[in-house]
Each structure stands twice: as C-alpha cells, then as structure tokens.
DRENGUBA-649222 format. One record per residue (C-alpha): residue number from 1; x, z, y. Coordinates in steps of 0.5 Angstrom, whole numbers, always signed. Layout:
<atoms>
NUM;X;Z;Y
...
</atoms>
This chain:
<atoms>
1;-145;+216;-180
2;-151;+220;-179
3;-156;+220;-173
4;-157;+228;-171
5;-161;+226;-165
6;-166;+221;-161
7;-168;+217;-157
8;-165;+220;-149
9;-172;+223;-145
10;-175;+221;-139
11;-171;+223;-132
12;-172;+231;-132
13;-170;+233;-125
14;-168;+240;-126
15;-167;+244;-132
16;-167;+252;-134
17;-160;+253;-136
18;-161;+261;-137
19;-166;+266;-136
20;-162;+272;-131
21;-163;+279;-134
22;-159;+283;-130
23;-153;+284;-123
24;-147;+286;-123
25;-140;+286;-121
26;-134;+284;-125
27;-128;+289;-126
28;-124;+285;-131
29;-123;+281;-136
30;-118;+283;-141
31;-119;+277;-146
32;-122;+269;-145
33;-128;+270;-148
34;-129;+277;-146
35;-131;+281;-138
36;-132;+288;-136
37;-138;+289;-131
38;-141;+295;-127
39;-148;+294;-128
40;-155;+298;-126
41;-154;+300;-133
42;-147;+302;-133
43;-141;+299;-134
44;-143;+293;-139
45;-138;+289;-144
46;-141;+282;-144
47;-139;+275;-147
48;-135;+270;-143
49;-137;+263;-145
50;-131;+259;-141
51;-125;+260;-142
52;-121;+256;-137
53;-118;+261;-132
54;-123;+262;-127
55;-118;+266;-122
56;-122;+264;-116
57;-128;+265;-119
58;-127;+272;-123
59;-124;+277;-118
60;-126;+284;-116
61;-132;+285;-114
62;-135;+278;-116
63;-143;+279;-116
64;-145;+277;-124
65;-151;+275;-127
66;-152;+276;-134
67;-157;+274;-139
68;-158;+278;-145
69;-160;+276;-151
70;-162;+283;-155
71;-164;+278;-162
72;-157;+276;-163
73;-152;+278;-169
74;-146;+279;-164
75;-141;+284;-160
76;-144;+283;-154
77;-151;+283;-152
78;-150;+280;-146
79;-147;+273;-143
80;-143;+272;-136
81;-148;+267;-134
82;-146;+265;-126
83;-142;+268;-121
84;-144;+269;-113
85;-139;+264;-110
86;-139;+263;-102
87;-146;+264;-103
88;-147;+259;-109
89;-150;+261;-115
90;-144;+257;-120
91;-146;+257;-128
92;-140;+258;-133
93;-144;+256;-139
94;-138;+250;-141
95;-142;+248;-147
96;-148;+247;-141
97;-145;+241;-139
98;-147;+238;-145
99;-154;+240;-143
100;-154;+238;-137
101;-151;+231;-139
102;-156;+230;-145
103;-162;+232;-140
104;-160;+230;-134
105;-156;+225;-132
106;-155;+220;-139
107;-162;+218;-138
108;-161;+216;-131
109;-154;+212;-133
110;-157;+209;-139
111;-164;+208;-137
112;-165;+202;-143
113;-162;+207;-149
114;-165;+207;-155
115;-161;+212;-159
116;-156;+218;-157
117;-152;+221;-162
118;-149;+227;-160
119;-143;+231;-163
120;-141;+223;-166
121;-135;+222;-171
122;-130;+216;-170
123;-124;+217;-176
124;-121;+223;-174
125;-124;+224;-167
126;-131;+227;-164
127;-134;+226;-158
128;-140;+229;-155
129;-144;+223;-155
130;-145;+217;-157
131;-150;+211;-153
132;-154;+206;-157
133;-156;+201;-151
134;-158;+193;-153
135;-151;+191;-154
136;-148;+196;-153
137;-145;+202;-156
138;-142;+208;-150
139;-139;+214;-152
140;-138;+220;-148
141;-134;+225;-146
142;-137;+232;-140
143;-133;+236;-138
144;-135;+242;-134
145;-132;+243;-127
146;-132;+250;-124
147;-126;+249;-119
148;-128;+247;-113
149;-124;+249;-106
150;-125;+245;-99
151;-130;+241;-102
152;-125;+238;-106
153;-127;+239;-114
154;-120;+239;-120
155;-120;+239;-126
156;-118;+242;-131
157;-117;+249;-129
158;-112;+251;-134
159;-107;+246;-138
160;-113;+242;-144
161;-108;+238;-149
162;-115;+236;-152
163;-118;+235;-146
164;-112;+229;-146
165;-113;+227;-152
166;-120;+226;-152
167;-118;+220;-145
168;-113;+218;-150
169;-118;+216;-156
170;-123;+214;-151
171;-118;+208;-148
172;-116;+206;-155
173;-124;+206;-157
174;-125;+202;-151
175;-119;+197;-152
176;-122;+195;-158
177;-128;+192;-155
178;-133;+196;-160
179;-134;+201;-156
180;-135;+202;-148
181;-133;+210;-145
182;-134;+214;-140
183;-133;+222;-138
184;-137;+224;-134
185;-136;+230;-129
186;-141;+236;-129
187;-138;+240;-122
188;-142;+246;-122
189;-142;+248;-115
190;-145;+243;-110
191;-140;+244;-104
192;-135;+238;-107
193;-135;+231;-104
194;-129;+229;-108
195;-126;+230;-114
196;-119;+229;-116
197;-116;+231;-123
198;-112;+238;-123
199;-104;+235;-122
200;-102;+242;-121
201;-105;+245;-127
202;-105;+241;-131
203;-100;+234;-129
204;-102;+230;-137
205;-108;+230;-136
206;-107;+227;-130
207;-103;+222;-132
208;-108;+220;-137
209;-113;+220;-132
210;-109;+215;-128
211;-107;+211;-134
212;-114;+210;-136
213;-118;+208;-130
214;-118;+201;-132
215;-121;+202;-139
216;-126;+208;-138
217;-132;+209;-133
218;-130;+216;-130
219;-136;+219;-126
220;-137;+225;-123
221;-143;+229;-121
222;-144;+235;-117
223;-151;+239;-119
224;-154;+245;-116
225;-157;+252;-119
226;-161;+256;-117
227;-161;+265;-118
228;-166;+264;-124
229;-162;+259;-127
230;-165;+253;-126
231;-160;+247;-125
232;-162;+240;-121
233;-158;+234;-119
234;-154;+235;-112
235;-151;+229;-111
236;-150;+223;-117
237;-144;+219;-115
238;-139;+224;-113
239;-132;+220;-112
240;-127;+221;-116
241;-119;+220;-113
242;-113;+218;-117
243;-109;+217;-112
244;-106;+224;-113
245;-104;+223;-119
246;-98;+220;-117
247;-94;+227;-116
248;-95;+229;-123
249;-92;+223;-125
250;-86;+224;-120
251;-87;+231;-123
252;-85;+233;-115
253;-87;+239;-111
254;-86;+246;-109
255;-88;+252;-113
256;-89;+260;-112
257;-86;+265;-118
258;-90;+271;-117
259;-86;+277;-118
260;-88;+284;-121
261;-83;+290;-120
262;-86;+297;-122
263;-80;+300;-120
264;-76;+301;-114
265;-68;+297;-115
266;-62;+296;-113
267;-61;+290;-115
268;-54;+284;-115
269;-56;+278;-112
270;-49;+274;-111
271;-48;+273;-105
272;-53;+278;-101
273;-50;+283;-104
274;-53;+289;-107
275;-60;+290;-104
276;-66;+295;-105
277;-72;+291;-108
278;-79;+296;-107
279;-84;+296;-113
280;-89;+291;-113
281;-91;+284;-112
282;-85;+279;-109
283;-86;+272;-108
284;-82;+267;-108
285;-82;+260;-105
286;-78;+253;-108
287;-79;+246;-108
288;-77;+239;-112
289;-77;+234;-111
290;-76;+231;-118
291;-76;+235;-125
292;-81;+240;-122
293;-83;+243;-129
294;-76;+243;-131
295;-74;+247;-125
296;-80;+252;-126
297;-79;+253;-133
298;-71;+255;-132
299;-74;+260;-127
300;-78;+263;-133
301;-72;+262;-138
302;-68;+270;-138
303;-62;+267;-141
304;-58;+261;-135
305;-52;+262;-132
306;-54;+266;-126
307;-53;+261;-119
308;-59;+262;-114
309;-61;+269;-110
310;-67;+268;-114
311;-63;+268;-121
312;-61;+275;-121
313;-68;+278;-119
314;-70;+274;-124
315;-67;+277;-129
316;-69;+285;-127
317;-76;+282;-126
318;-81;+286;-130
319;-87;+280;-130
320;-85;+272;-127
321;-91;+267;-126
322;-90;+261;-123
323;-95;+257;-120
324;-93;+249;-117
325;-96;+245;-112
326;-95;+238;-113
327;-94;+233;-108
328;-90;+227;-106
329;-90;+231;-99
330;-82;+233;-97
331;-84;+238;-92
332;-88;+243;-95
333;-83;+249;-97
334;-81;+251;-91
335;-89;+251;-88
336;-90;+254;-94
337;-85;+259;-94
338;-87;+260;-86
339;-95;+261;-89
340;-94;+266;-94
341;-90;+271;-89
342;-96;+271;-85
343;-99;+274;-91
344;-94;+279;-93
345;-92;+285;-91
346;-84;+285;-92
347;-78;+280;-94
348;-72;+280;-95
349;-68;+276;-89
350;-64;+270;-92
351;-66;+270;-99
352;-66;+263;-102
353;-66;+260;-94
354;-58;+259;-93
355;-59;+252;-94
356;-65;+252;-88
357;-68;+255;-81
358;-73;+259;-85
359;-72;+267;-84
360;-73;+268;-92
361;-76;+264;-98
362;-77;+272;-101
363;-83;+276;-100
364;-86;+282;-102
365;-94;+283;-101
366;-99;+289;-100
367;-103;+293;-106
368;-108;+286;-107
369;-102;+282;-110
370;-105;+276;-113
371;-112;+276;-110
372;-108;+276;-103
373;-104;+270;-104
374;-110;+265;-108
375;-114;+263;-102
376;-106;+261;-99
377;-105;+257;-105
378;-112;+254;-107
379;-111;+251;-100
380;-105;+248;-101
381;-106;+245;-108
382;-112;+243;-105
383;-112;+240;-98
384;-105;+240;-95
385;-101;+238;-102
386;-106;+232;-103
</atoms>
C-alpha cells in the first residue's frame, strides 16, 4: 500500500473552502449534478457538487453563491458553492467534507498521529482515510451532513446503499483488532445540537448505525462558513443519538403520498362512490404500525386488488410519491391528518377516515404543492416522530 500523504498539520482554525464570484437564485435543478440559476449575468447552468436531495435547501428563490472556474475543461464554468439558509451560509461541496476533516478535525482528534493516508485500500474496500498513531492504525469514513431542521441534523438525506456498506466494513476492520474506526459527521450549518441518522430516509443505514455503535467511535461536528467561504469549527462534539433508530427497525410510522393530477376527474373509489377530483397536488395521510416500507411500496405499485379509497385514485394518478415518518408513536395519523388540513385548500370528506373521527386523510394543496408541505413534514421527521 502506498502512502499518498503525510503527516496531519497543525490545528488550523478556519480553512478557505471556496472563493464566491458571483450571487444569484435557484430556479431549478433538472438533474443531480446540474442546477439553473438567475444571475446579474443572466440565466447561468452551474455544476452542483452534492448529489443528495437537498429538497429543503434547493427551492425557488434560494439566494446561491457560485464560484466559478474560467481555467477548467468542463460543461459549466460555474459550481453551486452555498445556498443562503435561515440566515446561514451552508457549503455543498460533499467532497469538502474531507477537506474539512484532513485540515481541520484529525489533527485535533489525532494530536500524536505520525502518517495520514488518504483514499486507503483494504482488500476491496476504500476509506477516506487511514491514521497511522504509536500503536495504532484508525480509518476513517466523513460524511457531509446538510440537512439540519430544529437544531436536529439527519443523515443520509437520500438512501446511501454505499454509505451502509462503508459502516458494515468499518465494524468488521474494527472487530478484527487490526484496525480501530470512526465516522466522522461534518454538519455544514452550525444550528445543529444534535444528530440522529435519517430513519425516515433511509432505515439500512439506520440500522446499521445502531448496530455498529459498540465497534465504531461515531462523531459528529458542526462547522461554521462565512459568505466568503471560509469555514471553522463551531461546535467539535455535537451528540450523536440513536436512540431513534429503533422505529427503523420496527419499520413503523406514518406516511404522506403526494399525489399529481393534471387534470380534473371524475373517479370510482368504492364505497364513496364517484367523486370530482380537480387537478393539482392531493395529499394523503396513512399509517403502520408494522410493514411500513411494504405498505408504501403497495401504494406505489399500479397493479393490486383495489381495497382502500385511496387505491382507486391510486390508479387514475398521473405521478405518486410517498414520503414516510418513522416513529414508534401510535397517535401521529390523525394529528398529522389535522395539520395538514391547516395547510390545504380542500378535501375530500371522509376519505380514508371511516375507521376514525377525522373529517378526511385526503387533501387537495394550493399551486406551491410541494414546497407548501416540506416545512410540515421536516417538523414532524425531525421534532414530533422522534
């Protein structure tokens, strides 16, 4: 194995991440690595460097800084650098993570390290790095955290099947005793006081976090950016909680499929009869308490023996997506239902509420859709279903 780096600097306290050249706002984002902006310059096609979802980050409006680089052979001579969020400037470089890690926080968390490999291959594996300390060989997985709501960060914010793979071969190199390891959480918006891995996202990882405390040093910190891009420390030892974890495991919760029809219909839906559904975004709100994934997953499936209300606008839906929030909480459906009534501009009276009090589990939202709904479901993923 070859050794491509060093040994680790001293404790830097801030670090330039990028260099901003230019403001703007986001319009759209037609695929993961590209976004459309509106700039002094026009509208600009800039390279996006995360690929998670960011659904609460990139919407309509967002303030953007870009950093541009005119010497580069590629598509797009801009990057999205950092989006303006509750007042908090929030990198997106997910490769700056590592960045942060190596020149920031390993020298801090191995003050006595003599060598750090970067990029380390161990049979098949590769981690981001691997410590060389007296008597003591650690690697080292980081992951970039962007998703913080109620001073509660989650991670992953879309499904990672390599992101559980890596906390798999990092508790099997641990359990050997060759190696100890740790992954380490960079949280790029300082607001967070805790962090919790994303049970509603993604419940494998989850589990695999929970698995894996007893065999990995899981850390997380929390780092600050200013507008010119120049990152430091917030808080070094943001908690980590697991305790969440279990509703993964129970795979239990309650869910909202957000529903596109772009037309007005006059659809069956068994008992209720034929009803007038107008165009536009419905939502629907529904619950297990086991089977959550298989009961989501039959929602989204066009062929099933029709059952439920909801099964026969199901199947005249132009676009379905759900959304779950795990919890080991029994009395979230109805609260939730009531709550996004508050939001919504109609529903259809008793839709999937004959087995309760509830007006209806049905709802038809205004011309915002989904931007309308995310606050409501990032507060419940993150403070009520925990």
């Amino acid at each position: 194995m070859k050794s491509t780096g060093g040994r680790l600097g001293s404790f830097l306290n801030k670090l330039q991440l990028f260099r901003p050249s230019l403001r703007g706002v986001f319009l759209s984002r037609p695929n993961r690595f590209t976004v459309i902006a509106e700039t002094d310059k026009g509208t600009i096609r800039a390279h996006c460097p995360n690929p998670g979802r960011m659904r609460e980050l990139l919407t309509p409006g967002r303030e953007c800084l870009f950093e541009h680089h005119p010497d580069k052979p590629r598509k797009t001579a801009y990057s999205l650098a950092a989006v303006v969020y509750n007042g908090r400037i929030v990198p997106l470089f997910s490769a700056g993570a590592n960045k942060i890690a190596h020149h920031l926080l390993l020298p801090k968390f191995f003050p006595d390290a003599i060598e750090v490999i970067p990029e380390f291959s161990l049979g098949k594996s590769r981690f981001d790095f691997m410590i060389k300390s007296p008597g003591k060989h650690t690697l080292v997985e980081v992951k970039s955290c962007s998703l913080v709501e109620e001073e509660t960060a989650m991670f992953p914010d879309a499904p990672t099947i390599r992101g559980t793979r890596h906390i798999r071969e990092l508790a099997a190199a641990a359990e050997t005793g060759s190696y100890s390891s740790m992954v380490l959480f960079v949280i790029v918006n300082h607001s967070a006081r805790r962090l919790v891995p994303d049970i509603h996202t993604d419940p494998d990882f989850s589990t695999a976090v929970l698995e894996s405390r007893d065999s990995i040093d899981f850390r997380a910190v929390s780092i600050d950016c200013t507008p010119d891009g120049n990152v430091s420390i917030a808080d070094p030892e943001i908690p980590i909680d697991t305790g969440p974890c279990s509703a993964a495991q129970e795979d239990s919760g309650v869910y909202l499929l957000s529903i596109e029809l772009k037309s007005r219909r006059r659809i069956e839906t068994g008992a209720l009869g034929k009803i007038d559904f107008e165009e536009g975004t419905w939502l629907y709100v529904g619950s297990a308490r086991k089977n959550l994934s298989r009961r989501m997953a039959r929602h989204l499936r066009r062929r099933k023996k029709l059952h439920w209300h909801i099964d026969y606008l199901l199947q005249e839906a132009d676009s379905c997506e759900a959304f779950p929030v795990r919890s080991i909480k029994n009395d979230l459906e109805c609260r939730l239902a009531r709550d996004v009534g508050d939001i919504a501009e109609s529903r259809i009276h008793g839709f999937g509420s004959s087995d309760c009090r509830c007006e209806s589990h049905l709802f038809r939202l205004g011309k915002t859709g989904d931007k309308s709904f995310l606050p409501l479901l990032l507060h419940y993923r993150h403070s009520v279903a925990l």
